[in-house]
TORMIRO-284951 format. One line per field, with one value per residue (C-alpha): residue number from 0; residue in three letters; x, y, z. Coordinates in steps of 0.25 Angstrom, whole numbers, plus 5000, padded with zeros to 4 digits. Layout:
<pts>
k: [NUM/...]
r: [ALA/...]
c1: [X/...]
c2: [Y/...]
c3: [Z/...]
</pts>
This chain:
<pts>
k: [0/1/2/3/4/5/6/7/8/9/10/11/12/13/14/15/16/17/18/19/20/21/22/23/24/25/26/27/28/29/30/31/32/33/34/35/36/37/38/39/40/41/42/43/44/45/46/47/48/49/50/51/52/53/54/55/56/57/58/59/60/61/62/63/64/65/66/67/68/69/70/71/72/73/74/75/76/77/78/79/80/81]
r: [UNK/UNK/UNK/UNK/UNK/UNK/UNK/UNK/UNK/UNK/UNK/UNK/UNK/UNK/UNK/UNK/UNK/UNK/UNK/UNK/UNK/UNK/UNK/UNK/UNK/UNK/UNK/UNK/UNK/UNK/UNK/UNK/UNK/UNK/UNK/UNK/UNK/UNK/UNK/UNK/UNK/UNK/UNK/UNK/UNK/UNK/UNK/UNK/UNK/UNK/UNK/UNK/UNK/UNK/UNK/UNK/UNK/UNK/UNK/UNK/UNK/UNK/UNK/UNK/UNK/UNK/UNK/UNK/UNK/UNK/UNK/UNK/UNK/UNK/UNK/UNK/UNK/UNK/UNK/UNK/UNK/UNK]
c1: [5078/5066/5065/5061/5057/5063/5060/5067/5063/5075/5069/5060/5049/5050/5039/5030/5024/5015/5003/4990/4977/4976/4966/4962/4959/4971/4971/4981/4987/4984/4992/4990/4986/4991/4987/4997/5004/4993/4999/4994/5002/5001/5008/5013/5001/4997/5004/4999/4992/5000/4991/4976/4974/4965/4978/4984/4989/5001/5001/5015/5016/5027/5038/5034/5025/5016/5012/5001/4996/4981/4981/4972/4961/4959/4946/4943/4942/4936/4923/4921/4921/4910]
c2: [5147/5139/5128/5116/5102/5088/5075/5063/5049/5041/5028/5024/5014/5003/5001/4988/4986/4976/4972/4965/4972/4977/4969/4979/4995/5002/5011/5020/5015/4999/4989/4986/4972/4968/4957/4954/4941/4931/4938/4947/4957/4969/4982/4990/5001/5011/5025/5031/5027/5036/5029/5024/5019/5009/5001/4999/5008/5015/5017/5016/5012/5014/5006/5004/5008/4999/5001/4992/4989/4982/4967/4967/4956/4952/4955/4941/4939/4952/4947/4933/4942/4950]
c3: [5024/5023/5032/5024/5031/5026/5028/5025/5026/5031/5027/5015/5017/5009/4997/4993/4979/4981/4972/4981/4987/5001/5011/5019/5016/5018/5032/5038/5052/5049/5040/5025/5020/5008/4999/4990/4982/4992/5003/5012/5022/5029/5030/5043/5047/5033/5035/5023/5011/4999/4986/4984/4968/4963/4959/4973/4984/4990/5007/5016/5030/5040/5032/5017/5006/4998/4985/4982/4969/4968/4963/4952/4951/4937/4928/4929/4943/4943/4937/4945/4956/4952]
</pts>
């Protein structure tokens, strides 16, 4: 018989969706900062970052998953900027 190793997580971390911009580059070991709604907050220290796009980004930390998805600045303002 082949011996076949099982894990199972006892607990699920709980998931954000969120839309906002992160104000500092992500890292792992230190807290996310999240701009979202004129609000800004952070996260418990970043475990793993599971999903880089150009739309937002997907990273979990010791208690919950965020799945964050980019505010977009419209064309607009796009062009006073420049």
């Amino acid at each position: 018989m082949k011996n076949t190793n099982i894990t199972l997580h006892t607990s699920q971390k709980k998931e954000y969706v969120l839309t906002g911009i992160l104000s500092l580059p992500l890292h792992l070991g230190e807290r996310a900062w999240i701009y979202s709604y004129n609000q800004t907050f952070a996260t418990s220290p970043v475990q793993s970052i599971l999903e880089v796009s150009e739309n937002g980004v997907v990273f979990e930390t010791c208690n919950s998953i965020y799945r964050l998805s980019y505010t977009r600045v419209p064309m607009e303002m796009e062009a006073m900027c420049a």
